[in-house]
Backbone bond lengths (Angstrom), bond angles and torsions (degrees), N, CA, C in turn:
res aa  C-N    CA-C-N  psi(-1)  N-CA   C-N-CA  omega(-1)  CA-C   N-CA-C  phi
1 X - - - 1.445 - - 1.533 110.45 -
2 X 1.084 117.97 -54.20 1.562 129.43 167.93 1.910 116.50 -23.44
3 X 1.455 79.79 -65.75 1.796 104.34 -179.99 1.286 98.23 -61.66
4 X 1.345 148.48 -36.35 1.606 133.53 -171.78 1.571 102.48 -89.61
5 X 1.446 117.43 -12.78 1.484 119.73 176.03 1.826 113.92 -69.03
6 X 1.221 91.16 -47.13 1.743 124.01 177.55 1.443 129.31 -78.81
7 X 1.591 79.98 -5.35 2.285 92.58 171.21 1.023 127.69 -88.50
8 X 1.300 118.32 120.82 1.748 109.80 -178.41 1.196 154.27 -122.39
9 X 1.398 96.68 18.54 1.664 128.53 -161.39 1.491 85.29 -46.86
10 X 1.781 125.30 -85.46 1.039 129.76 -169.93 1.661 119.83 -44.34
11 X 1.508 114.84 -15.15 1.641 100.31 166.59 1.210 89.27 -89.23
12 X 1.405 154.05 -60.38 1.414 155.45 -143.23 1.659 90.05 -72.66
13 X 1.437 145.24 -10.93 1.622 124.84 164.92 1.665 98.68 -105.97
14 X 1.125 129.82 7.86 1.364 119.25 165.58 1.885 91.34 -115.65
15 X 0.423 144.40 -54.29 1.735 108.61 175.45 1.183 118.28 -43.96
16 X 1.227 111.66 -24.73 1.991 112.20 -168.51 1.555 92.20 -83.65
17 X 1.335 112.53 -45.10 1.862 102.47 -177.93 1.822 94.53 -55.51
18 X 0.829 96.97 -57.09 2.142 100.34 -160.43 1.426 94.56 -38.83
19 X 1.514 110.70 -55.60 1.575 116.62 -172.70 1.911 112.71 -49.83
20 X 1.272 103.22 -40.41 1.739 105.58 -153.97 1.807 85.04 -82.29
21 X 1.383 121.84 -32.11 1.403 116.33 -170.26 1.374 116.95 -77.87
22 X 1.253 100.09 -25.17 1.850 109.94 163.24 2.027 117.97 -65.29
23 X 1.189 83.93 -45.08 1.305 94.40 172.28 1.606 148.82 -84.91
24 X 1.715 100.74 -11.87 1.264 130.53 132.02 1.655 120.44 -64.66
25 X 1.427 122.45 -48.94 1.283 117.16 -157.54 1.939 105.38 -85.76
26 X 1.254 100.09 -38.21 1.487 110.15 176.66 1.599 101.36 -125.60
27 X 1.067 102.01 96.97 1.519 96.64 165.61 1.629 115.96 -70.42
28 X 1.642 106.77 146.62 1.385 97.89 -166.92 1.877 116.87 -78.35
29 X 1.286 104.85 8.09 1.856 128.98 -156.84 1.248 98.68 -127.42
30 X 1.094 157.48 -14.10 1.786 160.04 -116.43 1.550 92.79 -65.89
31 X 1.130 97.20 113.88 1.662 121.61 163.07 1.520 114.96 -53.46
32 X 1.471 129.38 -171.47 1.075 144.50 -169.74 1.731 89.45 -69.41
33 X 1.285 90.05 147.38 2.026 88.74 165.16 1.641 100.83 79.91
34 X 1.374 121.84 -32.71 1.419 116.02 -147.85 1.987 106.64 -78.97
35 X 1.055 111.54 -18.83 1.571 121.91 172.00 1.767 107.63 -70.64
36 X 1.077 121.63 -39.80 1.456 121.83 172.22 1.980 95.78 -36.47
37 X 1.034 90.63 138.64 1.995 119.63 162.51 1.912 86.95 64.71
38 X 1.052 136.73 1.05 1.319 105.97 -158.89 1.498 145.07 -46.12
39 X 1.418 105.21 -37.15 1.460 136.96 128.38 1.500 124.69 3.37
40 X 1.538 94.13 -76.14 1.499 109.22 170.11 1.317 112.95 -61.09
41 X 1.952 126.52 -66.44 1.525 117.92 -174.53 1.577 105.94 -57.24
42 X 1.377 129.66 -16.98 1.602 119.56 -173.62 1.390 100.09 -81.47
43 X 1.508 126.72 -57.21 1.953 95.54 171.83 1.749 123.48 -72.51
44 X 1.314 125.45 -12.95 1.067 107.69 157.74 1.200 120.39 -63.85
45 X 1.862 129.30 -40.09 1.562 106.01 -167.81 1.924 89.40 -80.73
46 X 1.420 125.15 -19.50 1.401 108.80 162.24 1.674 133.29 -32.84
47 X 2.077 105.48 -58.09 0.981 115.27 -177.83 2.155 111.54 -65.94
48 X 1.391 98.38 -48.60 1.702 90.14 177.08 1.841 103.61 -73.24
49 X 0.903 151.45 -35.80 1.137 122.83 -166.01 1.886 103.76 -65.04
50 X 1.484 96.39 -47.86 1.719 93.48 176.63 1.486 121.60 -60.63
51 X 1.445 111.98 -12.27 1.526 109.17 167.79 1.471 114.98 -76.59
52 X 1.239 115.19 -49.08 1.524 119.21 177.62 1.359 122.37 -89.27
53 X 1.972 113.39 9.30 1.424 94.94 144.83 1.327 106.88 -82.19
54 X 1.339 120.56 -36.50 1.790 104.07 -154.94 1.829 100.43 -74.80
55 X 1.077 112.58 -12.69 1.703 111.41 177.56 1.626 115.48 -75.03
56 X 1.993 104.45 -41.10 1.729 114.72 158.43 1.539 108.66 -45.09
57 X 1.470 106.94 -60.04 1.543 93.84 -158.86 1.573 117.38 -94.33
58 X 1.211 109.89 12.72 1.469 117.99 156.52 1.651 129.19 -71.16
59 X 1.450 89.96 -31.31 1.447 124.44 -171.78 1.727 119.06 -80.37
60 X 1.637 90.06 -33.80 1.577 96.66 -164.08 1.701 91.00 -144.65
61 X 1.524 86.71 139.18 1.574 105.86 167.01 1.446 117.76 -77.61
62 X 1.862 128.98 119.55 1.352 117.73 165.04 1.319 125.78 -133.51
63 X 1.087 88.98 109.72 1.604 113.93 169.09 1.751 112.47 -27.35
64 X 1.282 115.52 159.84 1.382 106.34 170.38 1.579 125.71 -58.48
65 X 1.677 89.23 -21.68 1.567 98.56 -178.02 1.575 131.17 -65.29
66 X 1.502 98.91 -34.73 1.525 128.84 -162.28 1.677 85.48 -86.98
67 X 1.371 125.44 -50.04 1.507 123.36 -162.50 1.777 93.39 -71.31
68 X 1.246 126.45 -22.76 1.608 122.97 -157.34 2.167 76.84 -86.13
69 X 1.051 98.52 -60.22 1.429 111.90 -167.34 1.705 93.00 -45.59
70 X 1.333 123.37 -84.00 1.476 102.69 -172.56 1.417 137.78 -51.18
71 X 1.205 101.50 -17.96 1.840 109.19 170.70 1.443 110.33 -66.11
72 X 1.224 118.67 -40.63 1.498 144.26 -173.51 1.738 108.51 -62.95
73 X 1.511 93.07 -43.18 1.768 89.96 -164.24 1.642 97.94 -86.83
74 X 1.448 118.12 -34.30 1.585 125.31 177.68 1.400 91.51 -54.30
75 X 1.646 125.01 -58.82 1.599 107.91 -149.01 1.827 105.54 -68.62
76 X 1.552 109.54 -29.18 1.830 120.97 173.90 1.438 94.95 -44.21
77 X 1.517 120.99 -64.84 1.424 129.67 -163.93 1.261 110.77 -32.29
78 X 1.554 92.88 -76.91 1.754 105.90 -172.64 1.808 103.82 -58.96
79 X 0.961 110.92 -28.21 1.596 96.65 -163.46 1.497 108.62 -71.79
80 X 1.782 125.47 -30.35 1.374 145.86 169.08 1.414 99.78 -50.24
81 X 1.343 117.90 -54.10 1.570 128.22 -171.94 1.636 111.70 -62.64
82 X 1.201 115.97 -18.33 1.587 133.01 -178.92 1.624 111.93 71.78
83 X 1.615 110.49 34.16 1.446 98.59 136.59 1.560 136.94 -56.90
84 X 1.172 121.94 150.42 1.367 128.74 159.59 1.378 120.36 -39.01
85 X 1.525 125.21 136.74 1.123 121.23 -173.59 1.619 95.66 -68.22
86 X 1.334 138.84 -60.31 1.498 152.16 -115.08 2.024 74.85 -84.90
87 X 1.508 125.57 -50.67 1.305 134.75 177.25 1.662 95.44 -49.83
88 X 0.949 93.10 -93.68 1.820 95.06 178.38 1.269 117.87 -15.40
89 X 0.988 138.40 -96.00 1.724 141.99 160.37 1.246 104.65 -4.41
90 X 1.071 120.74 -83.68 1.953 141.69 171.56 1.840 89.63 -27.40
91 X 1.244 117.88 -86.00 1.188 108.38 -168.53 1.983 130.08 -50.25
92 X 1.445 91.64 -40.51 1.545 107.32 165.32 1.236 120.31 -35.93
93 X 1.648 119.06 -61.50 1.339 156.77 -166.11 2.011 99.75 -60.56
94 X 1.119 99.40 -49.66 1.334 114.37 -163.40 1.863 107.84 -85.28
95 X 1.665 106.05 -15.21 0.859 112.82 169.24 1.464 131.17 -93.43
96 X 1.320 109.12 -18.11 1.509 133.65 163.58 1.504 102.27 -73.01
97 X 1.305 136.42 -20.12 1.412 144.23 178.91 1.541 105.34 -81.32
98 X 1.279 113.32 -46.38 1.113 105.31 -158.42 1.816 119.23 -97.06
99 X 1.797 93.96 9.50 1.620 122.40 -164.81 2.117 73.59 -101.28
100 X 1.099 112.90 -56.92 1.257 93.73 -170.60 1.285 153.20 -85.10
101 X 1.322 105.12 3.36 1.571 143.02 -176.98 2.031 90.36 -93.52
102 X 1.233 123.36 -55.92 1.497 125.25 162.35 1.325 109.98 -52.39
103 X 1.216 112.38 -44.05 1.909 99.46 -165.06 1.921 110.39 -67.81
104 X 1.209 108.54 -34.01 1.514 122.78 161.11 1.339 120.08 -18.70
105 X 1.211 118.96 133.11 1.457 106.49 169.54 1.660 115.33 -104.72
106 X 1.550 93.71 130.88 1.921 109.55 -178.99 1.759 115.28 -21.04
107 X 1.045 111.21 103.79 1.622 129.80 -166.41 2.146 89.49 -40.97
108 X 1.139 110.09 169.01 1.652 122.07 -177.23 1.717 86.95 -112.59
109 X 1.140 93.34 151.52 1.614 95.35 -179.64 1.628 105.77 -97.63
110 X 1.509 93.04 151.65 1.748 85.60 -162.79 1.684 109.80 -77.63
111 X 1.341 100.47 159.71 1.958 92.28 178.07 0.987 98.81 -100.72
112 X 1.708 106.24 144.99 1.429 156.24 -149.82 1.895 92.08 -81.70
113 X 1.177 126.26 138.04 1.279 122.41 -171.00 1.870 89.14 -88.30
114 X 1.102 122.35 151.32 1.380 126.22 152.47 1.712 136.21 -43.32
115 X 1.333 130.03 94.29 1.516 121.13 -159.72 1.294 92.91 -92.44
């Protein structure tokens, strides 16, 4: 049980997606042309990354370990890629937010008092 707590292939290929889609969607260097729409690709890679965390962590159980571990390997990613640290952190941070607001389970709706 321990060892499936402490496994991480499947967080270690969803940080690498988060990483390559950051780095496709905002490159950390953006060439000529590359500021056009930015706006736009930042809530789209907004809207899919928040789709495929809450689909990751529906999917997969994470321990504090696995959540420390994927924040960790995203912030390595981007930082190799030569984002900004102050970005990095910021984004990390926001990604540990958005692992835990998903990991939650769907609130019960409250009962209706009798009229």
């Amino acid at each position: 049980m321990l060892a499936k707590l402490l496994s991480t292939p499947e967080v270690d290929r969803f940080a690498d997606w988060i990483v390559a889609e950051v780095k496709k969607t905002l490159p950390a260097a953006p060439g000529s042309g590359a500021a056009k729409n930015i706006a736009q690709r930042a809530e789209k890679l907004n809207l899919s990354i928040d789709k495929q965390t809450r689909a990751f962590c529906q999917s997969t159980k994470l321990s504090i370990y696995r959540r420390a571990r994927l924040a960790a390997r995203v912030r390595e990613g981007m930082s190799a890629i030569g984002y900004p640290d102050s970005f990095v952190k910021a984004f990390s941070y926001d990604l540990l937010q958005r692992i835990q607001v998903a990991s939650k389970p769907p609130a019960k709706p409250a009962d209706k008092p009798a009229s």
